[in-house]
N, CA, C and O atoms as a printed pandas DataFrame, in Angstrom:
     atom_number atom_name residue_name chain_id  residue_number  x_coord  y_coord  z_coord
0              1         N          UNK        A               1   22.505   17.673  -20.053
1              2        CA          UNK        A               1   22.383   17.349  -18.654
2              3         C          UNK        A               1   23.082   18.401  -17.797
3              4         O          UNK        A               1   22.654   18.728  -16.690
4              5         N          UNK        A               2   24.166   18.910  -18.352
5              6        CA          UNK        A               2   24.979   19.785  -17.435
6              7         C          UNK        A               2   24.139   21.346  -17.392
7              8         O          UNK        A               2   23.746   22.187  -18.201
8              9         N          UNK        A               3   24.153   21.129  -15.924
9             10        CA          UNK        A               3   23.560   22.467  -15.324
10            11         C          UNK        A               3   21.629   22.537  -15.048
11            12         O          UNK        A               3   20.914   23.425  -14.584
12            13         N          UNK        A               4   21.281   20.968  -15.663
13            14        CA          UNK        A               4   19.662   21.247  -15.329
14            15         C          UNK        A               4   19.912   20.349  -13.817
15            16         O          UNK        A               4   20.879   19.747  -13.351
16            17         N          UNK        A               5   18.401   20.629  -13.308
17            18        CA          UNK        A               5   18.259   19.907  -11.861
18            19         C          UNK        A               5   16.944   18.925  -11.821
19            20         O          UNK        A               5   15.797   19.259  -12.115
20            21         N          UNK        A               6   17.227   18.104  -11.545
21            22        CA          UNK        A               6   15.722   16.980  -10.999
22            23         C          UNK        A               6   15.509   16.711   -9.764
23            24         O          UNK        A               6   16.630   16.514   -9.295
24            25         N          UNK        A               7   14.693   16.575   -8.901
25            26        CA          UNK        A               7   14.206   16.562   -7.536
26            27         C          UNK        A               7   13.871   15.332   -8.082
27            28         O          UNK        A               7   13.337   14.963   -9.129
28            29         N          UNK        A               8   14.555   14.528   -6.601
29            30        CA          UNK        A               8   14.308   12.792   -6.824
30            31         C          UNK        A               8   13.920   12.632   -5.337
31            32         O          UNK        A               8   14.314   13.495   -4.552
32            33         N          UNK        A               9   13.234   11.675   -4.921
33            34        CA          UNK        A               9   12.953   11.227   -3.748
34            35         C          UNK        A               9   13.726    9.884   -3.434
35            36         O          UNK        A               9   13.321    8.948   -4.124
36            37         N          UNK        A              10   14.907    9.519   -2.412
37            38        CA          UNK        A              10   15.262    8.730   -2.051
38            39         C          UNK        A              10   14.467    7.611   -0.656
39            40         O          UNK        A              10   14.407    7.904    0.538
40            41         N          UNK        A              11   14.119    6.754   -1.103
41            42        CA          UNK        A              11   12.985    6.160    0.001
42            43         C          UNK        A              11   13.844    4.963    0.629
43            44         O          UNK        A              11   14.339    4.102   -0.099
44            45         N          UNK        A              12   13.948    4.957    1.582
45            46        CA          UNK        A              12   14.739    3.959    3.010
46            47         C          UNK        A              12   13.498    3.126    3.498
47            48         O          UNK        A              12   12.452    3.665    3.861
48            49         N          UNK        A              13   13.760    1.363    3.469
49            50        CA          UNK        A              13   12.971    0.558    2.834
50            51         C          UNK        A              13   13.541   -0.205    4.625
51            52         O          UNK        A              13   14.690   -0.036    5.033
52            53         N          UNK        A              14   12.499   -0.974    5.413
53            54        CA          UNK        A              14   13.429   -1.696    6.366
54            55         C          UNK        A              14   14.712   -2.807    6.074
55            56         O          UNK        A              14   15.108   -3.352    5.044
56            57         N          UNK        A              15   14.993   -2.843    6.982
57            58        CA          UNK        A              15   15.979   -4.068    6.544
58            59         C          UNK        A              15   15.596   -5.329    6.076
59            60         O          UNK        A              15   15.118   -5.945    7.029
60            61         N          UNK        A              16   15.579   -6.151    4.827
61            62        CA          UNK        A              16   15.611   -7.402    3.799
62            63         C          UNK        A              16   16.683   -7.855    4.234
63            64         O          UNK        A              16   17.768   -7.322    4.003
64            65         N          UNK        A              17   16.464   -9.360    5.227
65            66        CA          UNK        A              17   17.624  -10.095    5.065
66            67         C          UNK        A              17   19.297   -9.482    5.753
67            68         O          UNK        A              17   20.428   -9.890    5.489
68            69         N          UNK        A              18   18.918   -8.548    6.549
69            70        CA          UNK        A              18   20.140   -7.901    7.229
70            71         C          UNK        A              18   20.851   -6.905    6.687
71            72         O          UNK        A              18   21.978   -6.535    7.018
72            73         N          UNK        A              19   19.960   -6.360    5.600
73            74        CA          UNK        A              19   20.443   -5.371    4.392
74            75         C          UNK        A              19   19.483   -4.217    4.240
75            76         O          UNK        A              19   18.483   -4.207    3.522
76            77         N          UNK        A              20   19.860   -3.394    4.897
77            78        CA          UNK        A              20   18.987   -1.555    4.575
78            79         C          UNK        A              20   18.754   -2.135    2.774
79            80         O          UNK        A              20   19.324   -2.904    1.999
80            81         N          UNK        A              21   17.504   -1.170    2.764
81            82        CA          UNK        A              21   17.165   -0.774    1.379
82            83         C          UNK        A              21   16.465    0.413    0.791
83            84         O          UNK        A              21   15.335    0.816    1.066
84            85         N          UNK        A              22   17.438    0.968   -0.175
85            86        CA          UNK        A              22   17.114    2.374   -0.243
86            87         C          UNK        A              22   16.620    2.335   -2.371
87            88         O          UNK        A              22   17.218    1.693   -3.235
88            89         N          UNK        A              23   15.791    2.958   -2.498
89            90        CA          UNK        A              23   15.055    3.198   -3.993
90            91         C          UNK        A              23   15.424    4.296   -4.327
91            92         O          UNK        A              23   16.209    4.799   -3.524
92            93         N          UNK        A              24   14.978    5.409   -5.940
93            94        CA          UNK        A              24   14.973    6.315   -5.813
94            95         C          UNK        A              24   13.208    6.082   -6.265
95            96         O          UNK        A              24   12.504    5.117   -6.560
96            97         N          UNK        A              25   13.014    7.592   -6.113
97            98        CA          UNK        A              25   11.750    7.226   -6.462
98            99         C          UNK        A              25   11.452    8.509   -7.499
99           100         O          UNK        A              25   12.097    8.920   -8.464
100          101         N          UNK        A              26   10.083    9.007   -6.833
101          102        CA          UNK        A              26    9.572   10.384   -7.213
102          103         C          UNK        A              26   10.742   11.127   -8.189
103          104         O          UNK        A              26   11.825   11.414   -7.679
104          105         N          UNK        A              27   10.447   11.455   -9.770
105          106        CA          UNK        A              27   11.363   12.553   -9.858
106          107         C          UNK        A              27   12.335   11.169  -10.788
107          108         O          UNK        A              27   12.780   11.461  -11.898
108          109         N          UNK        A              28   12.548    9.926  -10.298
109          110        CA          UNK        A              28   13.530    9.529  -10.944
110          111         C          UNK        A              28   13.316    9.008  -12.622
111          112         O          UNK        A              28   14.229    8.889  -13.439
112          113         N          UNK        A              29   11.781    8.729  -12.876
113          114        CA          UNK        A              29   11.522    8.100  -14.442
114          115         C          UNK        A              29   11.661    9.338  -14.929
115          116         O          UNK        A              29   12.045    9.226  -16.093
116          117         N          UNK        A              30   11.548   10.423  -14.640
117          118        CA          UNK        A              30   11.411   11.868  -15.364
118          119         C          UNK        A              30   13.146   11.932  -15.239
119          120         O          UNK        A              30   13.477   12.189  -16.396
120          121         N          UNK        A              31   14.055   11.857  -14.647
121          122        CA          UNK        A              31   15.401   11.750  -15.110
122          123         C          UNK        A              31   16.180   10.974  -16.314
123          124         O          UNK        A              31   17.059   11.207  -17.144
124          125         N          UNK        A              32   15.110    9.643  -15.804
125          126        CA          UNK        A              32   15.739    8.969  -17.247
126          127         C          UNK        A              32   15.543    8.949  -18.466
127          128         O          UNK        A              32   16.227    8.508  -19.390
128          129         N          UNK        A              33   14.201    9.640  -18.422
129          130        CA          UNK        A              33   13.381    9.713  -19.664
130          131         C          UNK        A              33   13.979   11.142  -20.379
131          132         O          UNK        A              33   14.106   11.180  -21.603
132          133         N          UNK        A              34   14.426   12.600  -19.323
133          134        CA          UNK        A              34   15.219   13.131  -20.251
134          135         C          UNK        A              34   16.033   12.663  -20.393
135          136         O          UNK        A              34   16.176   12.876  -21.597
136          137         N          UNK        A              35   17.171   11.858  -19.997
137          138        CA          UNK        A              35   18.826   12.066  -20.034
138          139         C          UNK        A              35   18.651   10.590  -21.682
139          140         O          UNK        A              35   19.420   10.577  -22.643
140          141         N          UNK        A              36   17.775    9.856  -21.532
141          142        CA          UNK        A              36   17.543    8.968  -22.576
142          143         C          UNK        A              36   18.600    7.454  -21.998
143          144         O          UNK        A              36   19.433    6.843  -22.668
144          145         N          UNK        A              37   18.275    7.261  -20.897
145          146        CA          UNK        A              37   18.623    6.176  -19.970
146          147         C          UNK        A              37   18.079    5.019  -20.484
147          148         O          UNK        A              37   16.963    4.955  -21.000
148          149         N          UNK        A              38   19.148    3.752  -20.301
149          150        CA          UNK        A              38   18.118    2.470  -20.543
150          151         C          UNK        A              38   19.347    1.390  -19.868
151          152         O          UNK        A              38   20.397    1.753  -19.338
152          153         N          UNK        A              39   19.022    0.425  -20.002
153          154        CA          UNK        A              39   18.979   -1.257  -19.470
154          155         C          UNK        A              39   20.888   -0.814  -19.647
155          156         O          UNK        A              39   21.530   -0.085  -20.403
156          157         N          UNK        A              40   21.117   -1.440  -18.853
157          158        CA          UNK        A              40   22.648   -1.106  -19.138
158          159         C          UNK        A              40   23.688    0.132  -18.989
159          160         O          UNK        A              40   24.911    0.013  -18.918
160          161         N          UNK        A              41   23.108    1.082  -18.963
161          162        CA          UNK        A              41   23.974    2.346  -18.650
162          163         C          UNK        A              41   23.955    2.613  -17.009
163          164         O          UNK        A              41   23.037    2.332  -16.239
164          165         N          UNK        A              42   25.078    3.160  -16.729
165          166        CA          UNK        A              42   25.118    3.394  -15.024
166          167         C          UNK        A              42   25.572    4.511  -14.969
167          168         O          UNK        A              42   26.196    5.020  -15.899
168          169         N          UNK        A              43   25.252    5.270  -13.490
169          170        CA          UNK        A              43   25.146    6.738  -12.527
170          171         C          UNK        A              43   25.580    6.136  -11.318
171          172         O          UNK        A              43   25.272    5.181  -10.606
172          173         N          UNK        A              44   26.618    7.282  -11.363
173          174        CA          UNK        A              44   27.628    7.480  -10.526
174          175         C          UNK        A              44   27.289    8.664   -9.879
175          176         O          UNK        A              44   27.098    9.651  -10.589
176          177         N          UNK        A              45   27.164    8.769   -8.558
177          178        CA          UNK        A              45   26.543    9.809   -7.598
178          179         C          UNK        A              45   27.932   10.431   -6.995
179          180         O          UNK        A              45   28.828    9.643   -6.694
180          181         N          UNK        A              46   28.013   11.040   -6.918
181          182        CA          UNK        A              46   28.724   12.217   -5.458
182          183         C          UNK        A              46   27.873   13.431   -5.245
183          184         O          UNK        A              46   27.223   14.148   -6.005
184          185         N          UNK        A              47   28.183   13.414   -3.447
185          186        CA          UNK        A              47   27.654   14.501   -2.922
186          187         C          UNK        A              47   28.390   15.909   -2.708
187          188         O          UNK        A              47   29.508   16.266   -2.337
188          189         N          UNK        A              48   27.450   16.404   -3.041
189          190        CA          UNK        A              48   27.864   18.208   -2.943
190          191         C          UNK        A              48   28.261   18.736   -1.524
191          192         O          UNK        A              48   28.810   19.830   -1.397
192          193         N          UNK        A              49   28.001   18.016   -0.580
193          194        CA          UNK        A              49   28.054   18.073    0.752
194          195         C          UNK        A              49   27.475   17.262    1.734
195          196         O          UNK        A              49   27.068   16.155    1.382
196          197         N          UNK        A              50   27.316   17.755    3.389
197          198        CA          UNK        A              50   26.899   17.213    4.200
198          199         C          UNK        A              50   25.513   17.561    4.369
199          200         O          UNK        A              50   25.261   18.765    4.324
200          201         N          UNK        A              51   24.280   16.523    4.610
201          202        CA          UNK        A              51   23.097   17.334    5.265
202          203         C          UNK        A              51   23.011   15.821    6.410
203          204         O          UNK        A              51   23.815   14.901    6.564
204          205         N          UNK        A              52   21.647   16.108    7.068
205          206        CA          UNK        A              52   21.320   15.389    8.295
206          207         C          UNK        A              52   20.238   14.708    7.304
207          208         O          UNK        A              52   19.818   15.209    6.261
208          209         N          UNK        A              53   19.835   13.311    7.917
209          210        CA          UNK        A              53   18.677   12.530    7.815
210          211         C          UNK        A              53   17.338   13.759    7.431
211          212         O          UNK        A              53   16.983   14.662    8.189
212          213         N          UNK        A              54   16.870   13.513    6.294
213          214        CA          UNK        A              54   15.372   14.423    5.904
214          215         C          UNK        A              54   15.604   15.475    5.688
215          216         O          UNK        A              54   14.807   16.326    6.082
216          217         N          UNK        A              55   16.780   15.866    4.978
217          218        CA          UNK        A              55   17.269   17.231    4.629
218          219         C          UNK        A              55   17.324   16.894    3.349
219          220         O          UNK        A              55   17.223   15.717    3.003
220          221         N          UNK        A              56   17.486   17.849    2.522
221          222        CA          UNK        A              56   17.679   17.916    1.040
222          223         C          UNK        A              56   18.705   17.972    0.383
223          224         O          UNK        A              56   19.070   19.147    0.363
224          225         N          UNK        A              57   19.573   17.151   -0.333
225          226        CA          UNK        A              57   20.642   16.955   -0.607
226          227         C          UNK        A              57   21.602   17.176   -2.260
227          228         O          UNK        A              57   21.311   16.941   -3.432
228          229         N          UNK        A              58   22.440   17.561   -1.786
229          230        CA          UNK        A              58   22.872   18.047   -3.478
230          231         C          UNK        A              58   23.705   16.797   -4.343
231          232         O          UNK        A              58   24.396   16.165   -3.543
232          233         N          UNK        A              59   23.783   16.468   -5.218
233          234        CA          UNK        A              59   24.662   15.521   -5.718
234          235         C          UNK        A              59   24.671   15.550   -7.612
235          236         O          UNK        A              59   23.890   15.723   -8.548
236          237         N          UNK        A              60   26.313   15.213   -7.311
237          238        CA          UNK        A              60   26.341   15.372   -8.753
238          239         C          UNK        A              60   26.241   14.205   -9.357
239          240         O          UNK        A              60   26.653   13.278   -8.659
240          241         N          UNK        A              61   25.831   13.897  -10.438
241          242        CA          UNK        A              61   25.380   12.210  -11.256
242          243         C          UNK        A              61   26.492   12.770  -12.623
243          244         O          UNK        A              61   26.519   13.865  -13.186
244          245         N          UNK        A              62   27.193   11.746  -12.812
245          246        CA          UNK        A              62   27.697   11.450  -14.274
246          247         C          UNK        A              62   27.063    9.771  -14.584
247          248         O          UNK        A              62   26.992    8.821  -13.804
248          249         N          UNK        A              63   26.660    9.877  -16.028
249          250        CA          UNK        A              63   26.141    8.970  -16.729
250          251         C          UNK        A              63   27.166    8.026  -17.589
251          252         O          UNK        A              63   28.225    8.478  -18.026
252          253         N          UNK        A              64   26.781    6.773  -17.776
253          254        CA          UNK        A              64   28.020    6.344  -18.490
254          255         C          UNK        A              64   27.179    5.421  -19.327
255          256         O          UNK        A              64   26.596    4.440  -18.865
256          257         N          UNK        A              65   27.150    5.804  -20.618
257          258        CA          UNK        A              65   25.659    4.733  -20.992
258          259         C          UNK        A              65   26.327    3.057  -21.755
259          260         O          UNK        A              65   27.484    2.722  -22.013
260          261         N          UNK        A              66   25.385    2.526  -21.876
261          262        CA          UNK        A              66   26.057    1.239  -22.151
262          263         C          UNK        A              66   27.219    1.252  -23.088
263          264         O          UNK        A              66   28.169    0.560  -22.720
264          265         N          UNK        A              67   27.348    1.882  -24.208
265          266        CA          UNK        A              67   28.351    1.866  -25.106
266          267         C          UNK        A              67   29.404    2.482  -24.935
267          268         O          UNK        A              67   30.035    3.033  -25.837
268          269         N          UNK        A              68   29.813    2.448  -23.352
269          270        CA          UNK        A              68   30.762    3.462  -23.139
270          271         C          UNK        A              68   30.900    5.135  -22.936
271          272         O          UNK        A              68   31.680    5.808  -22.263
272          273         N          UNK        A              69   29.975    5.432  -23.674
273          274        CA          UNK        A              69   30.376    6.992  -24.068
274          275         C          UNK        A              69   29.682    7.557  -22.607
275          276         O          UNK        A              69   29.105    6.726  -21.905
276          277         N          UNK        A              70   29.743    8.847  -22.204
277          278        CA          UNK        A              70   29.603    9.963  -21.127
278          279         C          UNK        A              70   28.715   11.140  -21.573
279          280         O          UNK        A              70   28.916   12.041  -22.386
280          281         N          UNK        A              71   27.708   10.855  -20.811
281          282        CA          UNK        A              71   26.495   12.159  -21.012
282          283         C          UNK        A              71   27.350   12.994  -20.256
283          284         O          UNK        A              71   27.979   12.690  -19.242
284          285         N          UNK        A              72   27.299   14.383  -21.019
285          286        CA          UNK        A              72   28.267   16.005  -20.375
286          287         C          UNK        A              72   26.994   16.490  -20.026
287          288         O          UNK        A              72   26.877   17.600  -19.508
């Protein structure tokens, strides 16, 4: 995982119930399908920086898969 890149599409959904809703989309089954993602493991996002609404954004993902262990 360290050092490849995936283009994901983040899609902003109206408000449900008084609650924004945001997906990933485009770009994201092709992430999980390399990194070998499933039911139970979680991604942890930080951003590389600042952009504006509809700009393209950098962020780093660490994986933590169900059994504990850390995709490098």
């Amino acid at each position: 995982m360290r050092g490849k890149s995936w283009f994901v599409n983040l899609k902003h959904s109206p408000r449900s119930r008084g609650r924004p809703r945001a997906s990933l989309r485009y770009g994201w089954h092709q992430f999980c399908v390399d990194n070998g993602l499933g039911v139970g493991d979680t991604c942890f996002f930080r951003a590389l920086g600042e952009g504006s609404a509809g700009e393209v954004h950098l962020l780093k993902v660490e994986v933590r898969k169900r059994d504990g262990s850390f995709l490098v």
